[in-house]
C-alpha positions, 0 to 999 in steps of 0.5 A: 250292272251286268258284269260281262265275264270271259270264262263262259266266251272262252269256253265256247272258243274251246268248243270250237278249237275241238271241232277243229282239232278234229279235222287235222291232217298235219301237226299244227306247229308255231314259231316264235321269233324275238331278239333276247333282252326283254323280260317282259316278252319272256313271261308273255312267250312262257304263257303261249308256250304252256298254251301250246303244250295244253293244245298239242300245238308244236313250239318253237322259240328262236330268239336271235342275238342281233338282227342279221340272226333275226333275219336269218331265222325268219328266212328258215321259218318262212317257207318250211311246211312244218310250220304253220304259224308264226309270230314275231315277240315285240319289242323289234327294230323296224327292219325286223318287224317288217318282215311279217308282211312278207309272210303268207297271210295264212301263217301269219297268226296274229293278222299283222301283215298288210294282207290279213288286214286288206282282207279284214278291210275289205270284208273276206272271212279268210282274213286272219284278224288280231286276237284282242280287237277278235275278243271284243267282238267275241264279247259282243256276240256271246252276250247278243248284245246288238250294236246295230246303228249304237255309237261304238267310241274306240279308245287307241288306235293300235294294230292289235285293237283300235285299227281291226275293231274299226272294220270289224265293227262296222261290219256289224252295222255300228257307228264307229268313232276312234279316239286317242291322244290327239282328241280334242273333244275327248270327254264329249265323244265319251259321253255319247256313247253308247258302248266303250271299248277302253283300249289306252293302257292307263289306269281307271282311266275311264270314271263314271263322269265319261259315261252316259247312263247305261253305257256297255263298256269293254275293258281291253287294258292291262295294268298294274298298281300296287301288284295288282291288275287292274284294267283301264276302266275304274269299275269301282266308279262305273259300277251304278252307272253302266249297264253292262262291263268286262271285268279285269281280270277275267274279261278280254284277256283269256279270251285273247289267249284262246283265239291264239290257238283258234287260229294257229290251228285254223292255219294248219287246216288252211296250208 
């Protein structure tokens, strides 16, 4: 089995950054807007800060108290010319989380706004489209691995990954098929795929007995047993019956973290 790692995808992700570094006439600024309470999101926002730092990318973290402070940063974000890109740190109260779609579609780093996703829908190559369903194409397309006419079988259906994957897949001329918890015939659609993007958030969900001989599969999950990350595929199991796969960790995840600051900075040549 082919093990499809991210370090080489990721590096060339980094070729493209430079070029783009290059053209900048403004200082690329992110902002980063939460409600305090989640750990979690602490570390994750640590990673994009450090992130930013690498790439001369301004930082900014408002992380608001209650959501009339939520609102009243986003207000002084939105419209200012020294930032480029901005992004709203989930957990969020539906009010909140709402606001990006009033956010113009170029500032909007994460591709989460119902603009963005028109675009990525109807096909328009200004779209800013989510990082991690981004990262699985990236994959595909370094490794020329051909999905034309192939049966491309989504697992989850989120709006970071199932949904954007849907359009950008077919955009690739692939038979596209979405499952998720409601999937009666789960196992079946599984087994006549012929690539797998796992996507669920369980662990080693998927076993060999899911897959057809020679089946590619992509590992978007990230979870944790015993103090160690594992991914949503059991690769120990799949390992003498896939063709090809991504590992965790290793794989999707810092090709996730690149494609961020492609596109903060792609903000700041577009405003």
């Amino acid at each position: 089995m082919i093990i499809l790692e991210g370090k080489p995808v990721t590096e060339k992700i980094i070729e493209r950054i430079t070029e783009k570094q290059a053209k900048l006439t403004k200082q690329p600024c992110l902002a980063v807007l939460g409600i305090k309470g989640d750990d979690a999101s602490n570390v994750y926002i640590g990673r994009i800060e450090k992130n930013c730092a690498k790439y001369n990318i301004d930082f900014k973290l408002l992380m608001a108290k209650d959501e009339t402070e939520f609102k009243n940063n986003f207000n002084e974000v939105k419209d200012n010319p020294e930032i480029t890109g901005i992004m709203f740190q989930e957990p969020l109260p539906h009010t909140c989380a709402s606001l990006i779609n009033e956010l113009p579609a170029y500032k909007d780093v994460e591709g989460l706004n119902i603009i963005n996703a028109g675009k990525l829908m109807l096909g328009q190559e200004d779209a800013n489209i989510p990082c991690t369903s981004k990262a699985v194409i990236e994959v595909l397309d370094y490794y020329n691995i051909d999905i034309t006419g192939k049966k491309v079988v989504i697992m989850g259906r989120s709006n970071i990954v199932g949904k954007p994957l849907i359009f950008q897949l077919l955009k690739k001329n692939a038979t596209v098929t979405i499952c998720h918890s409601k999937t009666t015939n789960l196992k079946e659609e599984l087994q006549t795929a012929d690539i797998i993007v796992m996507a669920i958030g369980k662990a080693k969900f998927l076993t060999k007995d899911y897959i057809k001989e020679n089946a590619i599969l992509i590992d978007v999950g990230i979870n944790f047993e015993d103090g160690k990350m594992v991914g949503d595929i059991d690769f120990e199991s799949i390992q003498d019956k896939a063709s090809m796969c991504t590992p965790v960790p290793g794989g999707i995840g810092p090709i996730t973290n690149v494609l961020l600051i492609e596109n903060i900075i792609t903000n700041a040549l577009r405003d």
